[in-house]
C-alpha positions as CSV (number, residue, x, y, z in Angstrom):
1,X,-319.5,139.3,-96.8
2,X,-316.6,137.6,-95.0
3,X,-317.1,137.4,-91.2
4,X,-314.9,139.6,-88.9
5,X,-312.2,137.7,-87.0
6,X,-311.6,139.3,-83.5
7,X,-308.0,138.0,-82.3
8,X,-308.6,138.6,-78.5
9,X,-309.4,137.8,-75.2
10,X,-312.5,137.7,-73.1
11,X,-311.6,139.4,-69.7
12,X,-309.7,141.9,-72.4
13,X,-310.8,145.7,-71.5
14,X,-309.9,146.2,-75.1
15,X,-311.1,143.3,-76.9
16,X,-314.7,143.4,-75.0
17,X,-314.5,147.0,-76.3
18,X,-314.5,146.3,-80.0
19,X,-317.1,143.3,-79.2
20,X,-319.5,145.4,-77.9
21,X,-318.6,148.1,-81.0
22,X,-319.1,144.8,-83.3
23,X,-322.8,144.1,-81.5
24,X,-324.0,147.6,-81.7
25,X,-323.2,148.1,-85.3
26,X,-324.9,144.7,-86.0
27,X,-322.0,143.0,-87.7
28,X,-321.1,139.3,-87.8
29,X,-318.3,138.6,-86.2
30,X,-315.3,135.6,-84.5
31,X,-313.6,135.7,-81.8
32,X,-310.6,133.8,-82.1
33,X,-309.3,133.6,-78.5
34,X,-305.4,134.2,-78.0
35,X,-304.5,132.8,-74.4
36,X,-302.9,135.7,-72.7
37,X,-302.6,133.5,-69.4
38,X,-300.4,130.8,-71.9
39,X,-298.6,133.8,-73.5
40,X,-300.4,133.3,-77.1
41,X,-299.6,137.1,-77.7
42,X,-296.1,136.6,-77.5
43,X,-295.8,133.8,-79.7
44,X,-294.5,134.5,-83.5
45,X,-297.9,133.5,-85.3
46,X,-299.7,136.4,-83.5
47,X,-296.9,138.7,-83.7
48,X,-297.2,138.3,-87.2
49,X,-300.7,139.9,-86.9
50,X,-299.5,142.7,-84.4
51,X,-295.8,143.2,-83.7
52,X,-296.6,144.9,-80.6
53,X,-298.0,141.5,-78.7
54,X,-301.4,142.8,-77.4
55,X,-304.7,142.6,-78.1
56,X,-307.2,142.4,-80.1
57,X,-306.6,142.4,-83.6
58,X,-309.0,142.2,-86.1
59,X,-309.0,141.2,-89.8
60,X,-311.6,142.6,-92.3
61,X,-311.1,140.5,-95.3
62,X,-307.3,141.9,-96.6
63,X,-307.2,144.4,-93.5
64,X,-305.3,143.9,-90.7
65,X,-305.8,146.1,-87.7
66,X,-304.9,147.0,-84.1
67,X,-305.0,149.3,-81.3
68,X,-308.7,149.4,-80.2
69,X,-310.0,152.7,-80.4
70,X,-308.7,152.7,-83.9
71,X,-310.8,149.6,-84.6
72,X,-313.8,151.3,-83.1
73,X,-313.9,154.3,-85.3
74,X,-313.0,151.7,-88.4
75,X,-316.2,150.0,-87.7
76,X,-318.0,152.6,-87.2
77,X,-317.1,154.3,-90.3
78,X,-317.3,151.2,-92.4
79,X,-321.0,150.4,-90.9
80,X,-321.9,153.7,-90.6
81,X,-325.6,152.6,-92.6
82,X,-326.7,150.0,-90.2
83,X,-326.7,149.4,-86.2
84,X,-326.3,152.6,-84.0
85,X,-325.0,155.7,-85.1
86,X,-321.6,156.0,-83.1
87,X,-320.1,159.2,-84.7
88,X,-323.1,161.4,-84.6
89,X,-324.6,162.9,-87.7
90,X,-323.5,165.9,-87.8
91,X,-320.3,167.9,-88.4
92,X,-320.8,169.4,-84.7
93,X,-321.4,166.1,-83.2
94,X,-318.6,164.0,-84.7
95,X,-316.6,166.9,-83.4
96,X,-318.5,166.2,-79.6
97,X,-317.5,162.4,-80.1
98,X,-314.1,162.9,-81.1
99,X,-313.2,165.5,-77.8
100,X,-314.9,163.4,-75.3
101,X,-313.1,159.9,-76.9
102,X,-310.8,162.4,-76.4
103,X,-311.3,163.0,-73.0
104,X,-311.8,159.2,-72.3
105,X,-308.2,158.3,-73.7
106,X,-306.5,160.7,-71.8
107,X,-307.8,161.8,-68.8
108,X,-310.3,159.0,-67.5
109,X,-308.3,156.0,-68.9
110,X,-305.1,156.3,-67.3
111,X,-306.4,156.5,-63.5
112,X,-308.6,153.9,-63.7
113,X,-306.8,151.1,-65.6
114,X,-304.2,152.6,-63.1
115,X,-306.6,151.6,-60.0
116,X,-308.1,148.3,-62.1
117,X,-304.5,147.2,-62.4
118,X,-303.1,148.0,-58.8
119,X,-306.5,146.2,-57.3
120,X,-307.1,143.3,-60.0
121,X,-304.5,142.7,-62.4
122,X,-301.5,143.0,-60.1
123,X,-302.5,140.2,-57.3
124,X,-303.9,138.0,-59.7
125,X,-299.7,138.1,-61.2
126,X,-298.4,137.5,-57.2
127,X,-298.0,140.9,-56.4
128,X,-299.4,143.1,-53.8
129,X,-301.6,146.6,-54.4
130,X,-299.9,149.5,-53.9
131,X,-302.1,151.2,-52.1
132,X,-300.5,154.8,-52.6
133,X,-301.1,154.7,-56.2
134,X,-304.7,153.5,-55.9
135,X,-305.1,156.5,-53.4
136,X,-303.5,159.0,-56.2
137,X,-305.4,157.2,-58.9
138,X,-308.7,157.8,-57.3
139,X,-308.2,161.3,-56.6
140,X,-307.3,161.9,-60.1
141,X,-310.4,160.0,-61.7
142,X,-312.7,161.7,-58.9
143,X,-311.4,164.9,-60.9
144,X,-312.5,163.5,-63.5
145,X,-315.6,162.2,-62.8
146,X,-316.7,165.5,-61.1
147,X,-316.4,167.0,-65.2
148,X,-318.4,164.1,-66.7
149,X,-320.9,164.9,-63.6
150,X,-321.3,168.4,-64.6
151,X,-321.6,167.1,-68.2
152,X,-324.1,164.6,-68.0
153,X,-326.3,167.0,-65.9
154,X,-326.5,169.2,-68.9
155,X,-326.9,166.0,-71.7
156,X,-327.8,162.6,-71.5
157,X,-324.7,160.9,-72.9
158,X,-321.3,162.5,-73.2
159,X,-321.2,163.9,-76.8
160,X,-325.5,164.8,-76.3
161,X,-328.5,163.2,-76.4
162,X,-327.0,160.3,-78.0
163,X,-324.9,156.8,-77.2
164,X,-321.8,157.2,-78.8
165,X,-318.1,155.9,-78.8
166,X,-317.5,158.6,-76.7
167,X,-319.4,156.4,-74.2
168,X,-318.6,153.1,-75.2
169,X,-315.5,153.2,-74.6
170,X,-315.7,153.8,-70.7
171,X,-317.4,150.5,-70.5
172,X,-314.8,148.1,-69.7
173,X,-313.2,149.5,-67.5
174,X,-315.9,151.0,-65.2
175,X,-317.5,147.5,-65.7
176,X,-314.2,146.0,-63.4
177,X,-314.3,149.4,-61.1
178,X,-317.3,149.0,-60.0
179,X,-318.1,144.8,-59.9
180,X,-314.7,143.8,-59.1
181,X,-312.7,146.9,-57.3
182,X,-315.0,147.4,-54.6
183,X,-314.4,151.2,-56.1
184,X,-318.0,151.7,-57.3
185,X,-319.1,154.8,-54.6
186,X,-316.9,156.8,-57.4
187,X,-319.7,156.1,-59.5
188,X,-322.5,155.8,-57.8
189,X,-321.9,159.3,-55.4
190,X,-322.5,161.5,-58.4
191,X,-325.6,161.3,-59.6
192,X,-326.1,162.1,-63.4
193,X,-323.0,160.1,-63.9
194,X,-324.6,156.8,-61.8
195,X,-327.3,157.4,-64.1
196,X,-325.3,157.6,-67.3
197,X,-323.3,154.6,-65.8
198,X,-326.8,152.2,-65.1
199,X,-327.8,153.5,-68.9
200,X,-325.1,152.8,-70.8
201,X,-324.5,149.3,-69.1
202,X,-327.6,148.2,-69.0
203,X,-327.5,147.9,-73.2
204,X,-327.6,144.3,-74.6
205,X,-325.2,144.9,-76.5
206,X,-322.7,145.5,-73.3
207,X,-324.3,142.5,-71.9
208,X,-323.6,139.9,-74.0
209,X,-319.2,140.6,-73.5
210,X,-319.7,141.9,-70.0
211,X,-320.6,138.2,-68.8
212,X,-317.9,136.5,-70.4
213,X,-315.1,139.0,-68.8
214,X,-313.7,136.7,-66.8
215,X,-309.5,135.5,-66.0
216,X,-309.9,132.0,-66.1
């Protein structure tokens, strides 16, 4: 079987997303770096993978794929036999999964990539934190948060008693919340979702991406 090539970047919240999808389904895989810093995204060989100039991309043999959390549920339909079980196995708790990656896309993602961004991304580019929108992004994910603690006091993982996309893909993000934002009393103040949070990062398969996500 042809290996997997994963056009991406390490410190990606994306790309580290579909690495740790790639680990926990046990599948070989490459990372073929683009250099974000250099602008590699924006060059034509890569926009001839994905016209849209962001990562990753993979390829699967003739397949050519983006946008992450369409990778992840590739993968985890293609390798459904082998690794972990990221859809659930029944009709009931593939329907759980697909609500709370749901959930995940819509209401958790865009406060805190908005607050990851403002704190992280934006200085490291010469700017300076707006501090209004980290103040409105943090009351929004505390909203947020405050469902997933009432959640996870009822279930170990989001979509039940077992790891799912539904909680792999809050991994990234939270990852640069909590060790790089100085932001991690969001977490760690509710206490089935600290619990949930030490859990879920704590796999090896989390592990192995989360100490490469670095900018430089």
């Amino acid at each position: 079987m042809a290996v997997i090539k994963v056009h991406g970047f390490h410190a990606s919240t994306a790309t580290v997303m579909v690495l740790c999808c790639l680990n926990e389904k046990q599948v070989e895989y490459e990372l073929v770096l683009v250099d974000l810093p250099a602008g590699a995204h924006k060059q034509p060989q890569y926009l001839a993978l994905n016209p849209f100039g962001v990562v990753p991309t993979i390829q699967d043999g003739d397949l050519t794929l983006f946008e992450s959390r369409a990778i992840l549920r590739y993968l985890a339909k293609k390798f459904k036999g082998q690794g972990t079980d990221l859809l659930g196995s029944t009709l009931s708790e593939e329907a759980l999964v697909d609500q709370w990656c749901e959930v995940e896309g819509q209401s958790f993602n865009p406060a805190i990539s908005s607050i990851v961004s403002q704190i992280l991304v934006v200085p490291m580019r010469g700017g300076s934190t707006d501090e209004a929108v980290v103040e409105m992004n943090i009351e929004k994910l505390g909203k947020v948060l405050d469902i997933y603690e009432e959640r996870l006091s009822k279930s170990k993982y989001l979509a039940g008693d077992f790891f799912s996309l539904a909680d792999l893909q809050h991994l990234p993000f939270t990852h640069y919340l909590v060790n790089a934002c100085g932001k991690g009393d969001l977490i760690t103040s509710r206490k089935h979702v600290n619990a949930w949070w030490e859990d879920i990062s704590s796999r090896p398969t989390w592990k192995k991406v989360a100490e490469n996500m670095k900018f430089n």
